[in-house]
C-alpha positions as CSV (number, residue, x, y, z in Angstrom):
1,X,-21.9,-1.0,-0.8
2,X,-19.3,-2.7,-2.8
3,X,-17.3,-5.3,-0.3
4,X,-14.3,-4.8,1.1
5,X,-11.8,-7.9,0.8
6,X,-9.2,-7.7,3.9
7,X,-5.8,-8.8,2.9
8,X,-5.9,-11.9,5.5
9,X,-9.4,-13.0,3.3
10,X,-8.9,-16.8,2.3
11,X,-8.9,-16.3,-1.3
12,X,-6.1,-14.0,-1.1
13,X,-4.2,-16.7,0.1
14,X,-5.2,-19.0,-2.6
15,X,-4.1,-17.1,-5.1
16,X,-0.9,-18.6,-6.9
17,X,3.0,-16.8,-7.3
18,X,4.7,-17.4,-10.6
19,X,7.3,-14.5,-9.8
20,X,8.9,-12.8,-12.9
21,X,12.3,-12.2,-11.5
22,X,12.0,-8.7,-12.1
23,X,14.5,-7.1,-9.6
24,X,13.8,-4.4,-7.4
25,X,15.2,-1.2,-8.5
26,X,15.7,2.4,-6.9
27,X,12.8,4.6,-6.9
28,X,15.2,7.9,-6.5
29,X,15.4,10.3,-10.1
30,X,12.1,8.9,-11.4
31,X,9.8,10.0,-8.2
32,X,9.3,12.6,-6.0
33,X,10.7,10.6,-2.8
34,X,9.4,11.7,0.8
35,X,12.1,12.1,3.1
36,X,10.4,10.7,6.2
37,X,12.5,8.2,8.2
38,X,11.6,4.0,8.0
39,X,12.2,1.8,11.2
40,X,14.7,-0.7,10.5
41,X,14.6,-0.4,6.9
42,X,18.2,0.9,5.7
43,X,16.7,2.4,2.7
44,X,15.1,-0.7,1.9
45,X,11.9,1.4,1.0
46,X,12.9,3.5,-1.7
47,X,13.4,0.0,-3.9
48,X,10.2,-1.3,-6.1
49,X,9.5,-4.0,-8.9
50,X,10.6,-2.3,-12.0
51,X,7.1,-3.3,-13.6
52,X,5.6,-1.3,-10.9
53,X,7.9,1.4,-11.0
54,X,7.1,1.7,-14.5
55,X,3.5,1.9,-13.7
56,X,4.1,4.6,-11.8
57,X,5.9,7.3,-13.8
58,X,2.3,6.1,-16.5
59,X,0.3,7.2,-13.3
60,X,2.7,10.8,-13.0
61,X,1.8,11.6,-16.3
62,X,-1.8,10.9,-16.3
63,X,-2.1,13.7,-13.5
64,X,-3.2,16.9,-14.0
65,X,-0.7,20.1,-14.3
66,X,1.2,20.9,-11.1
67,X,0.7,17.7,-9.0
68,X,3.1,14.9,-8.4
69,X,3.0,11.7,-7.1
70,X,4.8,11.6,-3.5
71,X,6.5,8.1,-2.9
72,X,6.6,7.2,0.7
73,X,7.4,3.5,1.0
74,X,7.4,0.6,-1.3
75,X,9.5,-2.7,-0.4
76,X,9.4,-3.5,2.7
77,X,11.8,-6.7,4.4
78,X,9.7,-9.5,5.7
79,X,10.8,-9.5,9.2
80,X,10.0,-5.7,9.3
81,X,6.7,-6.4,8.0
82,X,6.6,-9.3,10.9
83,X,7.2,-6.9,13.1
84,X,4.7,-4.1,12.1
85,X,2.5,-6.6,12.1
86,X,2.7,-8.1,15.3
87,X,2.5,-4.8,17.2
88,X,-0.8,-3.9,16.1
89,X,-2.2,-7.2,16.4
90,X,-0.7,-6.8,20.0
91,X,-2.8,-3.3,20.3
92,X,-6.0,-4.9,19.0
93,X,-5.7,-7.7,22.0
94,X,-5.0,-5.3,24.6
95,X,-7.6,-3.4,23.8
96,X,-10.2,-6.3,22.6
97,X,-9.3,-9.1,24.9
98,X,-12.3,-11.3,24.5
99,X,-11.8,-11.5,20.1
100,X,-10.5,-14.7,19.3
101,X,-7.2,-15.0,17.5
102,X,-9.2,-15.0,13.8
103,X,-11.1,-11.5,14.2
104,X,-7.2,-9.9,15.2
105,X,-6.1,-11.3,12.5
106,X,-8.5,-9.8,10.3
107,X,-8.9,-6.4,11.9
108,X,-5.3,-6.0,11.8
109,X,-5.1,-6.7,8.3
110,X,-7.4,-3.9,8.0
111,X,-4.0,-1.8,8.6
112,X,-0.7,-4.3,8.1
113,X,-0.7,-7.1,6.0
114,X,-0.3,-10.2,7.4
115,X,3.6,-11.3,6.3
116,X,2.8,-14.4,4.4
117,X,1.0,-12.4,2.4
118,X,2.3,-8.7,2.5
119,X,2.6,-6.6,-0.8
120,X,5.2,-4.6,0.2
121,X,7.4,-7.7,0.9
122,X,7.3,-8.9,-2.3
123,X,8.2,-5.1,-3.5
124,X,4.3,-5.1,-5.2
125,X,3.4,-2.5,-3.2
126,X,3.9,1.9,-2.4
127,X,2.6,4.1,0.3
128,X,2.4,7.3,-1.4
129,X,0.3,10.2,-1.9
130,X,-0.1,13.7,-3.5
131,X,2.0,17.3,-4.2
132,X,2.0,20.5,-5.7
133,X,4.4,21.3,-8.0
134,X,7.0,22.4,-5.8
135,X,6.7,19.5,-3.7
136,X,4.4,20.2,-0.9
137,X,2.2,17.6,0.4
138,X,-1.2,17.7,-0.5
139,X,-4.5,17.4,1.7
140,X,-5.9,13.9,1.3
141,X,-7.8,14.0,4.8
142,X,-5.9,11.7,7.2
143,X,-2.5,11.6,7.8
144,X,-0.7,8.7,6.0
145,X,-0.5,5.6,7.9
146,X,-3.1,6.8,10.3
147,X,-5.0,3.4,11.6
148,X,-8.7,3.0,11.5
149,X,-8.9,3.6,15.4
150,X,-7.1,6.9,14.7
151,X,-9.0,7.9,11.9
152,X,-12.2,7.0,13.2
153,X,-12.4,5.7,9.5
154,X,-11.4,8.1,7.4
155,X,-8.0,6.3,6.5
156,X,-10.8,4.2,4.1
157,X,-10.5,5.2,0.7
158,X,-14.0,5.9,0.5
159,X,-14.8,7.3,3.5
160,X,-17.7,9.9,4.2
161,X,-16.0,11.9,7.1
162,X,-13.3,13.9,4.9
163,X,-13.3,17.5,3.7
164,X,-14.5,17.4,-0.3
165,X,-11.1,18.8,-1.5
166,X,-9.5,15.7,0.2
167,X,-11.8,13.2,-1.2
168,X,-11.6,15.5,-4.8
169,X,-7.0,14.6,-4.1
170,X,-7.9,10.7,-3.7
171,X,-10.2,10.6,-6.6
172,X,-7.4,12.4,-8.6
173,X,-4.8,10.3,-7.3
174,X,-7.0,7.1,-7.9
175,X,-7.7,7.8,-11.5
176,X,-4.1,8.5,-12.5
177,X,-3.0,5.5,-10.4
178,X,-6.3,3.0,-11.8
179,X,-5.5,3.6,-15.4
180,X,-1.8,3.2,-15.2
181,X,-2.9,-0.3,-13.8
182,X,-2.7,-0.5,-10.0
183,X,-5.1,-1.6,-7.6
184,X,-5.7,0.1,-4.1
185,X,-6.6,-1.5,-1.0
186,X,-9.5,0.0,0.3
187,X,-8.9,0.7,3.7
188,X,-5.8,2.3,3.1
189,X,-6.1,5.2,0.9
190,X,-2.2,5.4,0.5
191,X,-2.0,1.8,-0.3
192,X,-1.9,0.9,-4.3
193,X,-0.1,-1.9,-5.8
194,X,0.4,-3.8,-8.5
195,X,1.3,-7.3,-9.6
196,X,0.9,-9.2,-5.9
197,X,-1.7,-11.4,-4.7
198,X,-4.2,-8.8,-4.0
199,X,-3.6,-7.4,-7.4
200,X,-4.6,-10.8,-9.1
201,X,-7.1,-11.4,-6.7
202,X,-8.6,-7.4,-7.8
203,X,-8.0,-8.0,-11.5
204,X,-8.8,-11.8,-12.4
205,X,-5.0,-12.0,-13.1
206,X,-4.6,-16.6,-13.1
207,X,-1.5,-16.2,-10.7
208,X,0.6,-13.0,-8.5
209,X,3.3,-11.6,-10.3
210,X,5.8,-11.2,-7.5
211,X,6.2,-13.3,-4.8
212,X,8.0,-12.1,-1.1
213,X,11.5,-11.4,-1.2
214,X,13.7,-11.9,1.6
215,X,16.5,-8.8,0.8
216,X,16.6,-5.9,-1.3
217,X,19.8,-7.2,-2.7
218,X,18.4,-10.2,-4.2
């Protein structure tokens, strides 16, 4: 089985930002955007990297007739991500009182980056999935942003306990997403990003493209 490398993994961490400048720019008129409401972010999420925006419309026209890519979420402010963060780390203590501070760190990055570190904060990263033509959200056999507790696994990109059309949508969506040069992080099968630390860390890339950013204004 190949490993799985969590996001809070050491040599994440070591891996060295020489951001580009690119700015962030609006998703809206070159994606299908999902219309489902973000805590706190005051449309914050509809913003990307233009590099990995570009990537993106590559990856919508590597797909197959009649299905789209569906963006959900891409940059995501750092004290948001704090905040995400924190609350499931503060559902994995409650319910696992006797792990030490190191294993909730890691098993929450299973599910929410840690914010030093975080993708989406550094506008790498996009939550998104797959549609029909006319729009409609596709089967890919969890709900997005369903944890691993919730999913009993099956939020894992390669997971076993999924209906074959499901895991047929993620193979799809991987392909067209793979080739167009974005990496996925493997217990989130939503999860793809480009350019970050992960990215570098995936790809052999000397240093992460993008670094955190602190608004979406600048």
């Amino acid at each position: 089985m190949t490993e799985i490398i969590l996001m809070s993994d050491t040599r994440v961490a070591a891996v060295p930002v020489e951001d580009n400048g690119e700015p962030l720019v609006d998703v809206r008129g070159a994606l299908l955007v999902d219309d489902r409401k973000h805590e706190d972010s005051g449309g914050a999420e509809v913003h990307l990297r233009r590099g990995v925006l570009e990537r993106l419309r590559l990856a919508q026209t590597l797909l197959p007739d009649g299905l789209r890519l569906l963006f959900v979420e891409g940059y995501r402010p750092p004290p948001l991500q704090r905040r995400y963060f924190e609350r499931y780390a503060g559902e994995l203590r409650t319910a696992h009182p006797d792990w030490p501070a190191g294993r909730i760190r890691d098993a929450a990055s299973r599910f929410v980056s840690p914010p030093d570190l975080a993708p989406h904060s550094a506008g790498a990263a996009v939550d998104l999935t797959l549609a029909d033509a006319d729009g409609r959200e596709l089967d890919l056999g969890t709900p997005m942003n369903a944890s691993p507790e919730q999913s009993d696994g099956a939020c894992y990109t390669g997971a076993g306990n999924i209906g074959a059309e499901a895991r047929a949508h993620r193979a799809v969506m991987g392909a067209a997403l793979g080739a167009a040069g974005l990496v996925n992080y493997p217990t989130e099968w939503w999860h793809w990003s480009y350019g970050d630390r992960y990215w570098a860390l995936a790809t052999g890339a000397p240093a992460a493209l993008y670094g955190s950013l602190e608004s979406v204004l600048g």
